[in-house]
C-alpha positions as a Markdown table, in Angstrom:
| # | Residue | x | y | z |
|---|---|---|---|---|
| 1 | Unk | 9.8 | -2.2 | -11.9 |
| 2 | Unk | 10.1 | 1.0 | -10.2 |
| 3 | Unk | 9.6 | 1.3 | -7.0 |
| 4 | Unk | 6.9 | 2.6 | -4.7 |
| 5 | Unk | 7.9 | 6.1 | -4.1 |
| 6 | Unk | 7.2 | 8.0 | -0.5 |
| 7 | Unk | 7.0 | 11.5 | 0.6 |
| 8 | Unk | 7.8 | 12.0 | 4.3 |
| 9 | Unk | 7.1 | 15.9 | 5.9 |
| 10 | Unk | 8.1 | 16.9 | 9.5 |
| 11 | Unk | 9.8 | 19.2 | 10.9 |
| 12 | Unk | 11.8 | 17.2 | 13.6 |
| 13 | Unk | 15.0 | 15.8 | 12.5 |
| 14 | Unk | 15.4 | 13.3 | 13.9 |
| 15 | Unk | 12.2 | 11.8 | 13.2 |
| 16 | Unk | 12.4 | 12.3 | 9.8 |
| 17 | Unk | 15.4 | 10.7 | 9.6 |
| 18 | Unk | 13.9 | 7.5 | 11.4 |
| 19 | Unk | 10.5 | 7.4 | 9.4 |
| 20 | Unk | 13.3 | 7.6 | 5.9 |
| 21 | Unk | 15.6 | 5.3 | 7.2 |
| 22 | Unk | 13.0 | 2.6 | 8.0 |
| 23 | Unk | 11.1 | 3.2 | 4.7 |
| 24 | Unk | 13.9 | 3.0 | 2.8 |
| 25 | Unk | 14.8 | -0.9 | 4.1 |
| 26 | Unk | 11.5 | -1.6 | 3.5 |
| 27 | Unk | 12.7 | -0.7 | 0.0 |
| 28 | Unk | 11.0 | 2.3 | -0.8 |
| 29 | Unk | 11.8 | 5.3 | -2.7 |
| 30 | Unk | 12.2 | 7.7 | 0.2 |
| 31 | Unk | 12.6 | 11.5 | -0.4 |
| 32 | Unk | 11.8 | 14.2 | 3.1 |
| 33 | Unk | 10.8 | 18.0 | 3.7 |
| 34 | Unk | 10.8 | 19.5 | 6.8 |
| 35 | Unk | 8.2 | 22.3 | 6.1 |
| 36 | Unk | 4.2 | 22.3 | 4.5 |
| 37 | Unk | 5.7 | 24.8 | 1.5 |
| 38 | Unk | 8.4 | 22.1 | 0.8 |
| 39 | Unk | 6.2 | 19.5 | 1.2 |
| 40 | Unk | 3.4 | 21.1 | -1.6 |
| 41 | Unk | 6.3 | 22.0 | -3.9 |
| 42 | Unk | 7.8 | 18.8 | -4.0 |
| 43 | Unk | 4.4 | 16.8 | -4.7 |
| 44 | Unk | 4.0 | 19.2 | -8.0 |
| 45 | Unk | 7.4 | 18.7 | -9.3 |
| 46 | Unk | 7.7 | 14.9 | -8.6 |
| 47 | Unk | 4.2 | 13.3 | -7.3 |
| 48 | Unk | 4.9 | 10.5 | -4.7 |
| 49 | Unk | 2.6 | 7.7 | -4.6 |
| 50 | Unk | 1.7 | 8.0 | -1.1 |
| 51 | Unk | 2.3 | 11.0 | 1.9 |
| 52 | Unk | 3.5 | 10.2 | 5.8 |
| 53 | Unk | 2.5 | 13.9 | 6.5 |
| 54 | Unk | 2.8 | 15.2 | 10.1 |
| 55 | Unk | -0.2 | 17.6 | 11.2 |
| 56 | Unk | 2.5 | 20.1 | 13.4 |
| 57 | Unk | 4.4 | 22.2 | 11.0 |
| 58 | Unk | 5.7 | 25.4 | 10.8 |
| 59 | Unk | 3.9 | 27.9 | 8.6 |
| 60 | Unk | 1.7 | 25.9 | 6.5 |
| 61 | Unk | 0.5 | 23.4 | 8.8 |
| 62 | Unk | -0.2 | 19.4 | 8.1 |
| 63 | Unk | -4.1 | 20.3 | 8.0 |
| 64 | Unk | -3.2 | 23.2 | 5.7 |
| 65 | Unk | -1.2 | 21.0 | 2.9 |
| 66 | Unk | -3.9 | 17.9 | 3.1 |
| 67 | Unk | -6.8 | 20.6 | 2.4 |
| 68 | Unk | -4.7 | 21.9 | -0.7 |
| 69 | Unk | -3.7 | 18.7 | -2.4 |
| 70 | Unk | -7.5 | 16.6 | -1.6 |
| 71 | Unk | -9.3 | 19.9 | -3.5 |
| 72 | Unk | -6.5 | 19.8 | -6.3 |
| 73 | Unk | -7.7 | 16.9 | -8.9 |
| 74 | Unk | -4.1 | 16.5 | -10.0 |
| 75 | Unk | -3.1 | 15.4 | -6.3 |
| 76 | Unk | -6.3 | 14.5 | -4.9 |
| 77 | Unk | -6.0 | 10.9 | -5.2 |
| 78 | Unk | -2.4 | 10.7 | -3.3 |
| 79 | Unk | -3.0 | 8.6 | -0.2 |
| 80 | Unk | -1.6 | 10.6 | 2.9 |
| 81 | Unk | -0.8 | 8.9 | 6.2 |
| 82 | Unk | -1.3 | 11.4 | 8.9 |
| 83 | Unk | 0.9 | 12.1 | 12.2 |
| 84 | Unk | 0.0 | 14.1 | 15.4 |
| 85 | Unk | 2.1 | 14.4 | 18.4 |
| 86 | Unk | -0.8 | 15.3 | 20.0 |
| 87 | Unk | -3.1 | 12.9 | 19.0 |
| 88 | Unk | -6.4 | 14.8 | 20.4 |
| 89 | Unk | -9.4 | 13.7 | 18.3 |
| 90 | Unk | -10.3 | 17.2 | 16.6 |
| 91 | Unk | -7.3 | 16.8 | 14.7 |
| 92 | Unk | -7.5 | 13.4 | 13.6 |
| 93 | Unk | -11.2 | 13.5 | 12.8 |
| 94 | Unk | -10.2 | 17.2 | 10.8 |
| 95 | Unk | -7.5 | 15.3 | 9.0 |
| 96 | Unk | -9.7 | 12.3 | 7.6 |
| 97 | Unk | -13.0 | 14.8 | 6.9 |
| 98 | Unk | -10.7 | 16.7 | 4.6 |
| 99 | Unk | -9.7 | 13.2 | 2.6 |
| 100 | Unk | -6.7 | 11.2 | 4.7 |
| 101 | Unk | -6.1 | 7.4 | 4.9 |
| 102 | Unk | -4.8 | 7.1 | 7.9 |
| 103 | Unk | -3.4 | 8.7 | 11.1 |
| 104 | Unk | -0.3 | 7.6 | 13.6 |
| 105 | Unk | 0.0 | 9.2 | 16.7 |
| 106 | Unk | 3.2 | 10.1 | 18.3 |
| 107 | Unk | 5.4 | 8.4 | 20.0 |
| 108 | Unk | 4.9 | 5.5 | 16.9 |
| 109 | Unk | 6.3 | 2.1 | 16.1 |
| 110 | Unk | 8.2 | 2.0 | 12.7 |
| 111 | Unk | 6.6 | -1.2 | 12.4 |
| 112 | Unk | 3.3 | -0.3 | 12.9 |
| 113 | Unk | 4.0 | 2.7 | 10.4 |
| 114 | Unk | 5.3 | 0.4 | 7.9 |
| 115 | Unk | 1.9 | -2.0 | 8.4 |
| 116 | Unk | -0.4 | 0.9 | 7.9 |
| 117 | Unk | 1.3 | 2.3 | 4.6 |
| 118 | Unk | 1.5 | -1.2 | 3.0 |
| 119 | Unk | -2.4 | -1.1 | 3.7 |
| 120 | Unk | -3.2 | 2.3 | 2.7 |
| 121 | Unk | -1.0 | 1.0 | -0.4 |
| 122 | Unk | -2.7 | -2.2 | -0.9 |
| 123 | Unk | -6.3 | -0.4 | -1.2 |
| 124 | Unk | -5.1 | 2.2 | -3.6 |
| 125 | Unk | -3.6 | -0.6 | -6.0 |
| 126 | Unk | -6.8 | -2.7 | -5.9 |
| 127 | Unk | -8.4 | -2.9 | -9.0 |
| 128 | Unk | -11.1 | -0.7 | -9.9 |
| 129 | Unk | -14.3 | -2.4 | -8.7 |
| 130 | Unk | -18.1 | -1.7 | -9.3 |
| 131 | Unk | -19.0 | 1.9 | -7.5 |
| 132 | Unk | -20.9 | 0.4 | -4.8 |
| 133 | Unk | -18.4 | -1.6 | -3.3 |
| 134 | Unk | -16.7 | 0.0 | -0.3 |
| 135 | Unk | -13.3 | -0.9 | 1.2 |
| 136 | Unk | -13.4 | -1.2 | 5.1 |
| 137 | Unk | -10.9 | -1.9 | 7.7 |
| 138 | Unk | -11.7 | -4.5 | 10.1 |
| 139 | Unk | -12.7 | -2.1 | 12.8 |
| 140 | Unk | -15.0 | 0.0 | 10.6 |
| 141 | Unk | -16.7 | -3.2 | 9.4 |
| 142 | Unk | -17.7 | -4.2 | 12.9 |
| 143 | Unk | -19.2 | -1.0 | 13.1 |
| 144 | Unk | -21.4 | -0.7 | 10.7 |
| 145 | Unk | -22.2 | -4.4 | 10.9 |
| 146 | Unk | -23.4 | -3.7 | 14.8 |
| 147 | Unk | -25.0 | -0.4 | 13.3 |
| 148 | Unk | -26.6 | -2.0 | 10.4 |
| 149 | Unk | -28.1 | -4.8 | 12.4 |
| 150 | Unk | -30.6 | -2.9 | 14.1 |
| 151 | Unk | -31.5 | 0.3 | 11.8 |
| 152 | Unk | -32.7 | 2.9 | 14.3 |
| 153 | Unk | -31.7 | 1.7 | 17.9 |
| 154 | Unk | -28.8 | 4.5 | 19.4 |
| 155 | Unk | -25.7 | 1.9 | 20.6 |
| 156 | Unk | -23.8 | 3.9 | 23.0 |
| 157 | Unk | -20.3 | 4.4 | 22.9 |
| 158 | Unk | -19.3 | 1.6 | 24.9 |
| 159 | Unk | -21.6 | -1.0 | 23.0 |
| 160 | Unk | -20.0 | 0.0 | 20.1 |
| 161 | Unk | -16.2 | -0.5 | 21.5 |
| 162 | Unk | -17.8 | -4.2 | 23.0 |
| 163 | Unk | -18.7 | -4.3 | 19.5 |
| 164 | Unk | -15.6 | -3.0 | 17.7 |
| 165 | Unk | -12.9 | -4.8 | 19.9 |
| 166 | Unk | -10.4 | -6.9 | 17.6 |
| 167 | Unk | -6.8 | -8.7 | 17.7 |
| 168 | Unk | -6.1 | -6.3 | 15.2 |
| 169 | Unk | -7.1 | -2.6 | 17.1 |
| 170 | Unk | -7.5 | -1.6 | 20.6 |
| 171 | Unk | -10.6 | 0.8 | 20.4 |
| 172 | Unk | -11.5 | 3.7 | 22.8 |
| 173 | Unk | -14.5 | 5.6 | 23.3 |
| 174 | Unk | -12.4 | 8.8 | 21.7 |
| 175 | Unk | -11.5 | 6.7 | 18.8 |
| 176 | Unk | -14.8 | 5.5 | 17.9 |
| 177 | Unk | -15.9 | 9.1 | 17.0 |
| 178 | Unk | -12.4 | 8.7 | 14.3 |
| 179 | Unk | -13.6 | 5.1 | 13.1 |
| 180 | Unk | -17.5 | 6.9 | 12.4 |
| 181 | Unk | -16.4 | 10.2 | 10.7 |
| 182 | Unk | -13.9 | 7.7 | 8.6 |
| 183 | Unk | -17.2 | 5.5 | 7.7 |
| 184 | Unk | -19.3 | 8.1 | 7.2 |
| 185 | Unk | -16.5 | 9.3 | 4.6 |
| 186 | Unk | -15.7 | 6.2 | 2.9 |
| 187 | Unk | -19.9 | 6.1 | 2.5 |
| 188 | Unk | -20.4 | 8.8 | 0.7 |
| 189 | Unk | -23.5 | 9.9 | -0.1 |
| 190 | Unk | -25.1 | 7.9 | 2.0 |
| 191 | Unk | -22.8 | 8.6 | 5.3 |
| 192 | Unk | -25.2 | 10.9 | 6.5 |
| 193 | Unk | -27.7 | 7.6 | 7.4 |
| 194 | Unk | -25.2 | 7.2 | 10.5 |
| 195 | Unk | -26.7 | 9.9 | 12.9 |
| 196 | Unk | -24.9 | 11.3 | 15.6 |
| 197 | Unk | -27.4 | 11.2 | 19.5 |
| 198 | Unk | -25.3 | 13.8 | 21.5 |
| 199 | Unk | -24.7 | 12.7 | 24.9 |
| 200 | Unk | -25.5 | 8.8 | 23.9 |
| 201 | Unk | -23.9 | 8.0 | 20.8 |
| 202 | Unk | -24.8 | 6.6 | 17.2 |
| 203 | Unk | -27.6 | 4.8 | 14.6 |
| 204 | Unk | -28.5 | 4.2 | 11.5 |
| 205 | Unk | -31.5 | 5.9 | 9.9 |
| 206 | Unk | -34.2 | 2.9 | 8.9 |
C-alpha cells in the first residue's frame, strides 16, 4: 500500500528539517521546498496528498500558493495545513476563506502537528456521504450548537468561548472569529445565516 505522501514548504531550515524528520517517523512520504515557486511546481509534477504550507515565504508568499492551487480544480481538493509565525488573526482567517484545513501557529508541537494532519487526513478519506452532511470539529460543533439553539439572540464573544471551551481546545476571544469564518465555510451556502453584530458578536438568522 503506498504511503500517505506529504508536502512540507518553509523557508527556515531548520524547521523544515524538524517538520520532515517527524513526519517521516510517523511513516510518511516526506518530500520539502523552501520557497512558494518550488512549492507550486512540485504539487504539478508530483501531487502530495496533503500540504504543511507556511504563510511567510519569500516571493510567492503562503497566502499566494493556497489562492493558486484552491482556484485550480486539479489541486483544489489537496488539504493544506497552514503555519504562521505570527499567528495574528487576519492571516489565519485569510488562509481558511481561501480553502485551508487547518492552521499551526509558531512556535508548534510536532505532536500536535502530527494530531492535526492525521485529522485533516481522516476527513478527506471519509467516504463520500450525502451533500448535506457537514464534518465539524468539536469546537465548531459547540458553536453552532450554542448558535443554533436560540436563532436570532447575538451571544457575545465570551458566551460563545463559555460555550466553546473543551478538553480538546483552549478557545480565545481572537480564535472564535477563526472557528466562525471556518463554519461559515464548511456551510456553504447557507454560512451567511451566521451574522456578524460588530462590537457584540454573533447569531443566527431565524
Amino acid at each position: 500500500m503506498a504511503r500517505t505522501r506529504i508536502l512540507v514548504v518553509d523557508d527556515e531550515p531548520d524547521i523544515l528539517e524538524l517538520v520532515q524528520y517527524n513526519l517521516s517517523k510517523d511513516n510518511y512520504d516526506v518530500m520539502g521546498v523552501e520557497s512558494g515557486e518550488e512549492a507550486l511546481a512540485q504539487v504539478h509534477a508530483t501531487p502530495p496528498d496533503l500540504i504543511v504550507l507556511d504563510l511567510m515565504l519569500p516571493g510567492v508568499d503562503g497566502l499566494e500558493v493556497c489562492r493558486v492551487l484552491k482556484r485550480d480544480t486539479r489541486t483544489a481538493a489537496i488539504p493544506i495545513v497552514m503555519l504562521t509565525a505570527r499567528g495574528e488573526e487576519a492571516d489565519m482567517v485569510a488562509g481558511l476563506e481561501l480553502g485551508a484545513d487547518d492552521y499551526l501557529t509558531k512556535p508548534f508541537s510536532p505532536r500536535v502537528l502530527l494530531a492535526r494532519i492525521r485529522a485533516v487526513l481522516r476527513r478527506h478519506s471519509t467516504t463520500p456521504i450525502a451533500a448535506d452532511v457537514v464534518l465539524l470539529t468539536p469546537t465548531e460543533f459547540r458553536v453552532l450548537h450554542l448558535l443554533a439553539r436560540r436563532p436570532g439572540w447575538v451571544f457575545t464573544r465570551n458566551q460563545i468561548i463559555a460555550a466553546a471551551q473543551g478538553e480538546d481546545v483552549s478557545v480565545t476571544e481572537r480564535s472564535v472569529d477563526v472557528h466562525i469564518v471556518s463554519l461559515r465555510r464548511k456551510l456553504g451556502t447557507v454560512g451567511d445565516t451566521i451574522e456578524t453584530i460588530r462590537g457584540v458578536g454573533y447569531r443566527l438568522q431565524e
